[in-house]
PLY file of the C-alpha trace (Angstrom):
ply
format ascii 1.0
element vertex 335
property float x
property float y
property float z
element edge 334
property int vertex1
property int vertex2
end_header
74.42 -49.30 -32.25
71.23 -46.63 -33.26
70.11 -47.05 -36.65
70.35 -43.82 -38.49
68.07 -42.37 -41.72
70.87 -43.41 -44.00
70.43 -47.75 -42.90
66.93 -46.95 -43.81
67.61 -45.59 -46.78
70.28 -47.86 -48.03
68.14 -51.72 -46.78
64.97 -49.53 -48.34
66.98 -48.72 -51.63
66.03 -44.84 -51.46
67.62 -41.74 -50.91
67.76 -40.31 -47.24
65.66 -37.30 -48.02
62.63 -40.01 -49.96
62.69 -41.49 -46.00
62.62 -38.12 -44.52
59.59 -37.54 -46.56
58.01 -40.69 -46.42
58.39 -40.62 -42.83
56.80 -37.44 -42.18
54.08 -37.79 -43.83
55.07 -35.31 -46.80
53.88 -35.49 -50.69
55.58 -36.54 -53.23
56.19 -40.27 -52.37
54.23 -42.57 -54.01
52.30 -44.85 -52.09
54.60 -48.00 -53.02
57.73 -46.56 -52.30
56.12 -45.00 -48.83
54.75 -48.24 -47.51
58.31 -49.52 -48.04
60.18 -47.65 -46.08
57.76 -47.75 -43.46
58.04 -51.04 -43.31
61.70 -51.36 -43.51
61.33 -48.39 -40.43
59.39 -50.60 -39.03
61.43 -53.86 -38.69
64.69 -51.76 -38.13
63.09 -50.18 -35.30
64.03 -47.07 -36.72
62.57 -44.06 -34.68
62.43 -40.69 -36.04
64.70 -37.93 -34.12
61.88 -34.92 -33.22
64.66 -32.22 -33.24
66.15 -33.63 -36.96
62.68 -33.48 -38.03
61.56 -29.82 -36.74
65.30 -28.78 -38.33
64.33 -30.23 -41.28
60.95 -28.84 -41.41
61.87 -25.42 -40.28
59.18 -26.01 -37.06
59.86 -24.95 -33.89
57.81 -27.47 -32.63
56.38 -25.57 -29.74
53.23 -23.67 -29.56
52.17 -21.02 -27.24
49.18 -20.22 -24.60
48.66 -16.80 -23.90
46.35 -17.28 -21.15
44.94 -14.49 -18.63
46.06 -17.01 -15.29
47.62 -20.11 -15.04
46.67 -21.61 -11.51
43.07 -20.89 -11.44
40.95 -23.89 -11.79
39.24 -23.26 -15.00
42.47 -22.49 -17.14
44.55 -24.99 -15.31
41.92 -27.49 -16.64
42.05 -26.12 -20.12
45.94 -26.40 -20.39
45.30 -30.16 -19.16
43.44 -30.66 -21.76
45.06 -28.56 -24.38
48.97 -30.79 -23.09
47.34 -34.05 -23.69
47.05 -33.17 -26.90
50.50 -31.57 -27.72
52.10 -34.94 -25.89
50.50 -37.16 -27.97
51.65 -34.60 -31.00
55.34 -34.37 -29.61
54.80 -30.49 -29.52
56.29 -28.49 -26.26
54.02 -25.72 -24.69
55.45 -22.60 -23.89
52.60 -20.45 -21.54
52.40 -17.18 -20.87
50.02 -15.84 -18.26
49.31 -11.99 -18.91
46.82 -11.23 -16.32
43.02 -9.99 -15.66
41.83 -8.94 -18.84
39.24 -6.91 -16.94
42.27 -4.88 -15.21
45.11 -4.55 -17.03
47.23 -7.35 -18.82
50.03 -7.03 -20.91
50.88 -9.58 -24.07
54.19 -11.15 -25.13
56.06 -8.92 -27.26
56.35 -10.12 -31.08
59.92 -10.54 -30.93
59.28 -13.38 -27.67
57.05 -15.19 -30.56
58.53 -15.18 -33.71
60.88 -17.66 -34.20
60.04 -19.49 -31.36
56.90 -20.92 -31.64
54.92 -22.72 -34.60
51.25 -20.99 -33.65
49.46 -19.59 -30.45
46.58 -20.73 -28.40
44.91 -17.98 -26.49
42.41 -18.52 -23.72
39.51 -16.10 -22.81
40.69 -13.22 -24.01
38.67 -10.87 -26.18
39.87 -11.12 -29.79
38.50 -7.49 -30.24
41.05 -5.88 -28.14
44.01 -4.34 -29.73
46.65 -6.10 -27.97
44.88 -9.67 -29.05
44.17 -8.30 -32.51
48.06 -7.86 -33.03
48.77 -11.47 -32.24
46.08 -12.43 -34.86
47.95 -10.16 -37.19
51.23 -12.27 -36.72
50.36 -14.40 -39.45
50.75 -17.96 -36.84
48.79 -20.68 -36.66
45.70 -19.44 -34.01
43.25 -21.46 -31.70
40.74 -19.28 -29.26
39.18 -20.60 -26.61
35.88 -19.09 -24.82
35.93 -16.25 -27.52
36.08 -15.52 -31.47
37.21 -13.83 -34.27
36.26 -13.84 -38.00
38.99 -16.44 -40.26
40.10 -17.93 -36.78
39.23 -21.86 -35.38
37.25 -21.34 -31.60
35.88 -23.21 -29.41
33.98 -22.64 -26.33
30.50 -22.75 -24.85
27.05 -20.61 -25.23
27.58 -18.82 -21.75
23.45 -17.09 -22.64
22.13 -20.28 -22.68
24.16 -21.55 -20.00
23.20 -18.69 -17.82
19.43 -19.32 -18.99
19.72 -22.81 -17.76
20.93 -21.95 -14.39
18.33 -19.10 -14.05
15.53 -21.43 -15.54
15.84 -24.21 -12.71
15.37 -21.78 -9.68
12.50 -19.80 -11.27
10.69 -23.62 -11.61
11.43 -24.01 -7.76
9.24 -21.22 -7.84
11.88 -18.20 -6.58
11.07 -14.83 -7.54
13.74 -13.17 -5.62
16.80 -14.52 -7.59
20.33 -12.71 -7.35
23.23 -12.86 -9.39
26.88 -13.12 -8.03
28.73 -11.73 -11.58
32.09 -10.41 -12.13
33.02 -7.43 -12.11
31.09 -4.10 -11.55
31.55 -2.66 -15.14
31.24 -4.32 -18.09
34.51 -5.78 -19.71
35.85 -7.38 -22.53
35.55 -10.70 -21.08
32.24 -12.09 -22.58
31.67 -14.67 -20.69
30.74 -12.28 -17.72
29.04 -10.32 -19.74
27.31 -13.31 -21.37
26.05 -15.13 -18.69
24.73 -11.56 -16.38
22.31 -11.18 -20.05
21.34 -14.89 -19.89
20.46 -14.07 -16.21
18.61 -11.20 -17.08
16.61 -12.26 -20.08
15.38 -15.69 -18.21
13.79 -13.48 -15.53
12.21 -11.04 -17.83
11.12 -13.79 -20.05
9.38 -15.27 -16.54
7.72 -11.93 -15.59
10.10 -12.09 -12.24
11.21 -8.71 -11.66
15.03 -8.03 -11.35
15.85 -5.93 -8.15
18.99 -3.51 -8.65
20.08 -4.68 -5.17
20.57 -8.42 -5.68
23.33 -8.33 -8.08
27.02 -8.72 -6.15
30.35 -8.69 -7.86
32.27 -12.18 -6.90
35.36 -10.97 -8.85
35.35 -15.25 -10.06
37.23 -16.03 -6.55
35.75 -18.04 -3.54
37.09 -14.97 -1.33
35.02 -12.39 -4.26
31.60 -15.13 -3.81
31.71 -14.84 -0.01
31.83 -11.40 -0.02
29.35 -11.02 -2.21
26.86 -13.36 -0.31
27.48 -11.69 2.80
26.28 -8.14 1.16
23.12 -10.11 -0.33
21.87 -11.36 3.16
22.44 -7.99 4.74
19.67 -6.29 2.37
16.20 -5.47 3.90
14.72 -8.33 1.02
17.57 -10.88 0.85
16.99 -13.42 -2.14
16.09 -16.65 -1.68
17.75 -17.88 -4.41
21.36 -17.06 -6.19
22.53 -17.38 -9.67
26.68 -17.65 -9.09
28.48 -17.17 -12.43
30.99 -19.32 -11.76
31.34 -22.09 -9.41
34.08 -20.97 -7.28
31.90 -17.51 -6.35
29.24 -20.29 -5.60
31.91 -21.64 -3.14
32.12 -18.69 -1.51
28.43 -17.72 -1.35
27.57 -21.52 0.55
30.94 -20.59 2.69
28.95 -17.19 3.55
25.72 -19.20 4.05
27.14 -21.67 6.79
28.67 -18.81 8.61
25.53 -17.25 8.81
23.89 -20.53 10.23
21.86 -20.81 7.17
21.80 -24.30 4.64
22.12 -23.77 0.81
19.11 -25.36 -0.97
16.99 -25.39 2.66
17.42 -21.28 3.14
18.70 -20.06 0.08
19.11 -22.16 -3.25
22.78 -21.79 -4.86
23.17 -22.36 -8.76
26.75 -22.06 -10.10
28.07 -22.69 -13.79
31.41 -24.35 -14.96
31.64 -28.40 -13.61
33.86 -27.87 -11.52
36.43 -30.43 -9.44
34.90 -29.75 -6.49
31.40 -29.06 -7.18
30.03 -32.24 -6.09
32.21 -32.68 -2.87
30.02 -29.76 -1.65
27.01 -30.61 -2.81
26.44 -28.16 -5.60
23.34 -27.50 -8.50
26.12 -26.43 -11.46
25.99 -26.08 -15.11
28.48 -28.17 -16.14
30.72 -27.19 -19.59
33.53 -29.88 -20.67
36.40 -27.59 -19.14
38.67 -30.10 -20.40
37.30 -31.44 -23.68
37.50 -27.10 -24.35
41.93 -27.47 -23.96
41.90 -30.63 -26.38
39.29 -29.58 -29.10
41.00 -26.23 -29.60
44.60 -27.74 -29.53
43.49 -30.50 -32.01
42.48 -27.70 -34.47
45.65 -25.57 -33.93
47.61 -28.83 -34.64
45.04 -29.70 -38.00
45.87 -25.74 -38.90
49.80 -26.88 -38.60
50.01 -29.72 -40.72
48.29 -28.03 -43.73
49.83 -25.35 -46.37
49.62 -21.60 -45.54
47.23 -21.68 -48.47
44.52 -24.76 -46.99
44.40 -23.15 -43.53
41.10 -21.71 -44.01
39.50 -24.88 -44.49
40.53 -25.94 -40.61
38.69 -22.73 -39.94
35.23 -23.49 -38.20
33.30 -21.91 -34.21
32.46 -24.47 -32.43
29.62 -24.33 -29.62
30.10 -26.95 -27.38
26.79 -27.73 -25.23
26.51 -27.69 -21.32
24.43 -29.62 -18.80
22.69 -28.90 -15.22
24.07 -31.15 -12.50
21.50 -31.03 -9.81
22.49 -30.89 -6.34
21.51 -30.09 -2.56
22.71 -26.43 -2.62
18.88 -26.32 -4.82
17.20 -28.87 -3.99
17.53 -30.18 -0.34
0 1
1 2
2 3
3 4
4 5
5 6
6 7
7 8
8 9
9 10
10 11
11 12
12 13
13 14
14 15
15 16
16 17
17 18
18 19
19 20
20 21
21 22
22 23
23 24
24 25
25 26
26 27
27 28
28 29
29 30
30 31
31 32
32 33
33 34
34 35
35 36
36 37
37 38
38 39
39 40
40 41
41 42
42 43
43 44
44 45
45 46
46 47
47 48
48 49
49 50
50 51
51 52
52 53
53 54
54 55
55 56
56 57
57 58
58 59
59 60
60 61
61 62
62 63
63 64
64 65
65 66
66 67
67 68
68 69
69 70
70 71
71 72
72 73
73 74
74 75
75 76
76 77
77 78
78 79
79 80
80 81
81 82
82 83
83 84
84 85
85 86
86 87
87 88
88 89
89 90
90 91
91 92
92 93
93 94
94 95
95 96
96 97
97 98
98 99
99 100
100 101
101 102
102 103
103 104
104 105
105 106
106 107
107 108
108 109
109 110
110 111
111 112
112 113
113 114
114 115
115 116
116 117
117 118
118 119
119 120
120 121
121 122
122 123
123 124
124 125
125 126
126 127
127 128
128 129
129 130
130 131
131 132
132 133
133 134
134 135
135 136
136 137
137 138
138 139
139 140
140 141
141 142
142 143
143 144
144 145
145 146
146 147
147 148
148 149
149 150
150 151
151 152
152 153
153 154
154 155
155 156
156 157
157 158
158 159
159 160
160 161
161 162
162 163
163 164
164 165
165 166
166 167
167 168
168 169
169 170
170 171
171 172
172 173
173 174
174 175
175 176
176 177
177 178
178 179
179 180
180 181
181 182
182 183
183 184
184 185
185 186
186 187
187 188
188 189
189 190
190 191
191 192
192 193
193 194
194 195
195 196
196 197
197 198
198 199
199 200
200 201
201 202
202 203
203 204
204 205
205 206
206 207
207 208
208 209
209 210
210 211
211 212
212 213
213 214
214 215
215 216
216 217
217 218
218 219
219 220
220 221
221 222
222 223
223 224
224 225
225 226
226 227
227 228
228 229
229 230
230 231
231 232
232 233
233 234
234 235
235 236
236 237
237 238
238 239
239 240
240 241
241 242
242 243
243 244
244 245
245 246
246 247
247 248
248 249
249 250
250 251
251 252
252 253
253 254
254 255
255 256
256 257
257 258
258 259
259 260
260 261
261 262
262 263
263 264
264 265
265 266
266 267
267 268
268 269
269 270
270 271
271 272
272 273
273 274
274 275
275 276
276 277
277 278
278 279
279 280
280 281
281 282
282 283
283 284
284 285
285 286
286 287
287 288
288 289
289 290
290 291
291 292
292 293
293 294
294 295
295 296
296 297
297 298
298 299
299 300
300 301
301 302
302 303
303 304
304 305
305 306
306 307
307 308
308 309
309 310
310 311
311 312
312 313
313 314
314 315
315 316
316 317
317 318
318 319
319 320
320 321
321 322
322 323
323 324
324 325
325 326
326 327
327 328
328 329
329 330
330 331
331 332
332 333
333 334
């Protein structure tokens, strides 16, 4: 037979909404009375249903990621992190995947929100854009990740100084003719393309190395978009002998383009990438590593903090945070 909150109550001498309380960690109980029931709880093995309590509480208890893709490596990773979070928290994760921000994407309409989820999660996507302002302006819970916004938790990494890392360790092999494999060909709303092509750029004028308008490639952040761009880098009249890769996965591509070619990464041409990814070290890749993972569960642990206080106390869960990257080096620099 399952013991229900009124046993509790009656072997704890309370009423059934003092347990509710006590049990969910509520004010209003003093500390005698709460250590009691919990106790009696306790020894009764009593285990508190999550769909009473969400009832009770008025919570949905589901949040939501509005992410731009789902089954590319780095947000796959994120939502790892960000789900071992909401297990431990007994929250459900509801994700929608709204496409290239640099294209065209399209949010969830309010009316798929409200009501249905307890506060949102959104993953590099610029917070200045219209559609993203509008979620802000729902009034949830919010956690970004990889960008910010004024009165709203973040977390993500200093993609400059990332970039300036990654530029910084070929220019002390001594390259001078160092491309970039970026993103797209205009500038977008996603900053960490954006970020990282200035990082580039300011490391080599800081150096004195002159930037060549024909060693930058777009990589579109695919192995397919890395290769491609590769290729078009060793059919200049000056290829570079070394290659900044703003993500690992174009980095992938570019050392696929270099074996086709006959030629060794970090021997011929030295390949840096940036992210830490899976795979990095299987092919022997220099990489600046961010904590892809650590990124999912920092930013859900604030969106849960946000959660458990009053409307009125969010803003003191409100706080950026930078989180700092490291250079792996590998063979694809130095062979």
């Amino acid at each position: 037979m399952s013991i229900t909150i009124r046993d509790v109550a009656a072997a704890a001498g309370v009423s059934t909404a003092t347990v509710s309380r006590a049990l969910r960690g509520l004010p209003h109980v003093d500390a005698e009375t709460r250590e009691r029931i919990e106790r009696v709880a306790k020894q009764m093995d009593y285990v508190v249903s999550p769909s009473a309590s969400r009832l009770a509480s008025g919570r949905t208890g589901t949040i939501a990621v509005i992410t731009p893709f789902f089954a590319r490596w780095f947000f796959s990773t994120v939502l790892s992190g960000v789900e071992s979070v909401l297990q431990r928290e007994e929250i459900d994760l509801l994700v929608f995947e709204v496409g290239d921000p640099a294209v065209s994407y399209r949010m969830p309409p309010e009316q798929r929100l409200r009501g249905r989820v307890d506060g949102l999660l959104v993953v590099a996507l610029p917070s200045d854009e219209a559609e993203v302002a509008e979620l802000l302006a729902l009034g949830l819970p919010v956690s970004l990740i990889g960008a910010s916004a004024e009165g709203v938790p973040s977390v993500g990494i200093d993609d400059v100084a990332a970039a300036r890392t990654a530029t910084q360790h070929l220019i002390n092999l001594g390259h001078e003719r160092i491309a970039i494999i970026t993103g797209q060909p205009n500038p977008t709303g996603f900053t960490p393309a954006s970020d990282r092509e200035r990082g580039y750029r300011e490391t080599l004028a800081a150096a004195g190395v002159s930037l060549d308008a024909q060693h930058r490639a777009h990589g579109y952040f695919t192995v397919a978009g890395g290769e491609q761009a590769m290729t078009s880098l060793l059919a200049e009249p000056r290829p570079p002998t070394a290659v900044f890769a703003a993500s690992d996965e174009m980095a992938f591509g570019a050392i696929r383009a270099l074996r086709r070619h006959g030629l060794v990464p970090g021997r011929d041409i030295a390949i840096v990438g940036l992210d830490g990814h899976d795979l990095a070290d299987l092919l022997d890749l220099t990489t600046v590593v961010q904590p892809v993972r650590d990124l999912g569960r920092m930013a859900a642990d604030a969106l849960v903090a946000q959660l458990r206080l009053p409307v009125a106390d969010r803003g003191a869960a409100v706080k950026a945070t930078l989180v700092p990257t490291t250079l792996t080096v590998r063979g694809s620099t130095v062979p």
